[in-house]
C-alpha positions as CSV (number, residue, x, y, z in Angstrom):
1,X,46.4,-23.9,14.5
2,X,49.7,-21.9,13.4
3,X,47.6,-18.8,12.9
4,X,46.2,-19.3,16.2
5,X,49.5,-19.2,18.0
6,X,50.8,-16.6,16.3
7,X,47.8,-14.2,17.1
8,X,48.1,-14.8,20.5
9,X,52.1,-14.1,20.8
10,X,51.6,-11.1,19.3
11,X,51.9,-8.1,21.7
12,X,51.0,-5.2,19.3
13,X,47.7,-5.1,20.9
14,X,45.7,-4.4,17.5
15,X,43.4,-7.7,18.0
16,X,43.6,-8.1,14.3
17,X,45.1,-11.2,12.8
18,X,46.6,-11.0,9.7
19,X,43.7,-11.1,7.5
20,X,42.9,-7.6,8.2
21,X,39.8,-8.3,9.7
22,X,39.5,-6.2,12.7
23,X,38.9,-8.7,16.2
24,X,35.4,-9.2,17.4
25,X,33.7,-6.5,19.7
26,X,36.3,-4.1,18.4
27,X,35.1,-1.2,16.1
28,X,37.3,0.1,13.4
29,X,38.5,3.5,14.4
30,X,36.9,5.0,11.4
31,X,34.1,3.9,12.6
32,X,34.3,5.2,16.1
33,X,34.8,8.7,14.7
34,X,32.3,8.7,12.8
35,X,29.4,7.8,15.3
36,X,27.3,11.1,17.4
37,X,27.6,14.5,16.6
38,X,31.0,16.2,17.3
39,X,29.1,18.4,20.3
40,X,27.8,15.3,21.9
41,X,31.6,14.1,21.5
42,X,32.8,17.1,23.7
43,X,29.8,16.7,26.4
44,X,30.6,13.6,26.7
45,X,34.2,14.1,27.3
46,X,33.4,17.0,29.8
47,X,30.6,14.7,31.9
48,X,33.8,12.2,31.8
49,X,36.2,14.6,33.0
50,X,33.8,16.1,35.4
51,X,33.5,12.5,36.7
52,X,36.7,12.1,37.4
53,X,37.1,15.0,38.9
54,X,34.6,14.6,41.5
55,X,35.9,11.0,42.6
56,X,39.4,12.4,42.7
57,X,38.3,14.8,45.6
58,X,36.4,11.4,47.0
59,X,39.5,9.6,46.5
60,X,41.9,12.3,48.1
61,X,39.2,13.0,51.5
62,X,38.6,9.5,51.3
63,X,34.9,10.3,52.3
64,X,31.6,9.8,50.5
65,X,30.0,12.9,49.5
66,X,27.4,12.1,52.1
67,X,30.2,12.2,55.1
68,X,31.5,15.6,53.4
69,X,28.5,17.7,53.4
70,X,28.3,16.7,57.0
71,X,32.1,17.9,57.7
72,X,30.9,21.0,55.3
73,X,27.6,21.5,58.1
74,X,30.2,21.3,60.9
75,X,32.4,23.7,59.9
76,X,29.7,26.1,58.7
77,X,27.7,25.8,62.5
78,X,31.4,26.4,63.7
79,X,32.2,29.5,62.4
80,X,28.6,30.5,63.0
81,X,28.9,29.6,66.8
82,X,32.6,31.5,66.7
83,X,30.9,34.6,65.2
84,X,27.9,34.7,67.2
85,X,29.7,35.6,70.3
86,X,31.4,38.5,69.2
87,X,28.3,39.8,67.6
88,X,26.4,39.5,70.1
89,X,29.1,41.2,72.4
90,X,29.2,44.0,70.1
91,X,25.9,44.4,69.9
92,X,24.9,44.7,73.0
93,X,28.0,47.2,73.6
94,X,26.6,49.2,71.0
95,X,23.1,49.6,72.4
96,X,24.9,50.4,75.9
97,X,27.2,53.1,74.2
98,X,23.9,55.0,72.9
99,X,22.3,54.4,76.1
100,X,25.6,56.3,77.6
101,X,25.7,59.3,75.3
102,X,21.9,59.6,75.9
103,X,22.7,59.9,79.7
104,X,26.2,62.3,78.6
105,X,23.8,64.3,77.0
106,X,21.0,64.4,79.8
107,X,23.8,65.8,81.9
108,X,25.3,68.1,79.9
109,X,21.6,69.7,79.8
110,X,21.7,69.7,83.6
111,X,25.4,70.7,83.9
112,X,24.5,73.8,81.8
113,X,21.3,74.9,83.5
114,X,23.3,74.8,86.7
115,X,25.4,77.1,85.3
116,X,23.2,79.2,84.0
117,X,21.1,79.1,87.8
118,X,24.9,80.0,89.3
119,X,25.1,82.9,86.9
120,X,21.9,84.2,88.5
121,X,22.7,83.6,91.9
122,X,25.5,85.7,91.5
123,X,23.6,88.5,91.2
124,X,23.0,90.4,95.2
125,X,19.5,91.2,94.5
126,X,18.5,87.5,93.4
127,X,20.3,86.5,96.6
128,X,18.0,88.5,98.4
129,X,14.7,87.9,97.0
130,X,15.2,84.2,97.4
131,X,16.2,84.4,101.1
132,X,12.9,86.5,101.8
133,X,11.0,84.0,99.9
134,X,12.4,80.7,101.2
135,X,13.5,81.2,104.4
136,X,11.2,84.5,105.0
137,X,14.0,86.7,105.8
138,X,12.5,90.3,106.3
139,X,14.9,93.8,106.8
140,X,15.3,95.7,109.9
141,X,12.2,98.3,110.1
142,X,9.7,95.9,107.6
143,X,6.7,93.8,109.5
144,X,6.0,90.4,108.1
145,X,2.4,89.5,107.4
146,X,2.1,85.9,106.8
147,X,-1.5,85.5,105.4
148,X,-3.2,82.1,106.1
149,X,-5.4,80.8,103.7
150,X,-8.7,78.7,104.8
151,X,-7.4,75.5,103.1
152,X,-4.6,75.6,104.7
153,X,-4.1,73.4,107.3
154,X,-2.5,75.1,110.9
155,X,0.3,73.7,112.2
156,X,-1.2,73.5,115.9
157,X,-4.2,71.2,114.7
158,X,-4.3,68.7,116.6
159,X,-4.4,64.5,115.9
160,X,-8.0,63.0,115.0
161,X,-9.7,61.6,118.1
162,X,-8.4,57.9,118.7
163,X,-4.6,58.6,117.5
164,X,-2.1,58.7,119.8
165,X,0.4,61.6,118.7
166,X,3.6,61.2,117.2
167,X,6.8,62.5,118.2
168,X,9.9,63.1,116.1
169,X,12.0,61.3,117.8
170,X,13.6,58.2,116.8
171,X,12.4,54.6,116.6
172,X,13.6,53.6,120.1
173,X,12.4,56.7,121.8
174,X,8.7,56.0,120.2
175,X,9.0,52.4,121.2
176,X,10.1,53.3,124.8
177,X,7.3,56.0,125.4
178,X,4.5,53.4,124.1
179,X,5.9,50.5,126.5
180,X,6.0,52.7,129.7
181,X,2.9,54.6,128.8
182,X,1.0,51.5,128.1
């Protein structure tokens, strides 16, 4: 019973008595080294450390790593939803800004064959011929000819047979000459 007490008011922590019989369910640390291969050692240390390292984040967030791939979905569909605007935006600007040089371009080719018809209208001569062939302009001394063609239609033809004919005159006027004639 003396060696009993005495074992347990020791505070060394061994768990040996004084025998030199190591305490049960305790291995001799010879024989701890020597179990497993000296790789399976260090994989085993790493898996540990890994471990640890992974419930230190889940300590620190304080979440599960259920609740932190959701935060991690969140954040991703955030900063998808804040880029999508702006792309979109500059997209669409992009697609207008070709559609506006397209048109700048269209013009130019327009602005420069006005030119070029300005250049000939310079010219007396080209003033001439197309006053005599638009607005049949003819010189002092020269008889016009206008030469009608069969399919032609005359200008004094009159309306089909049941049409009433139409004046140029506005709206009201048409309106005022079908009431009082009617």
């Amino acid at each position: 019973m003396a060696d009993r007490g005495r074992a347990r008011g020791r505070r060394d922590g061994g768990g040996s008595s004084r025998t030199g019989r190591p305490a049960p369910g305790r291995r001799p640390e010879g024989a701890r080294r020597r179990t497993g291969d000296a790789e399976t050692t260090r994989a085993r240390l790493r898996r540990g450390l890994a471990a640890k390292r992974a419930s230190g984040a889940a300590k620190v967030l304080g979440m599960s790593t259920t609740r932190r791939a959701a935060v991690v979905a969140i954040v991703v569909c955030a900063l998808a939803f804040t880029i999508a605007v702006p792309l979109r935006t500059y997209l669409s600007q992009r697609t207008e800004v070709r559609e506006q040089q397209a048109q700048q371009a269209q013009l130019q080719q327009q602005v420069a064959q006005l030119q070029g018809r300005k250049a000939e209208l310079s010219d007396p001569a080209q003033i001439e011929a197309e006053a005599r062939r638009r607005l049949r302009y003819v010189k002092p001394g020269e008889t016009p000819y206008i030469v009608q063609l069969p399919e032609d239609k005359a200008p004094d033809a009159a309306p089909p047979a049941g049409q009433q004919p139409t004046t140029g005159g506005s709206w009201y006027e048409n309106l005022w000459n079908q009431v009082s004639s009617g």
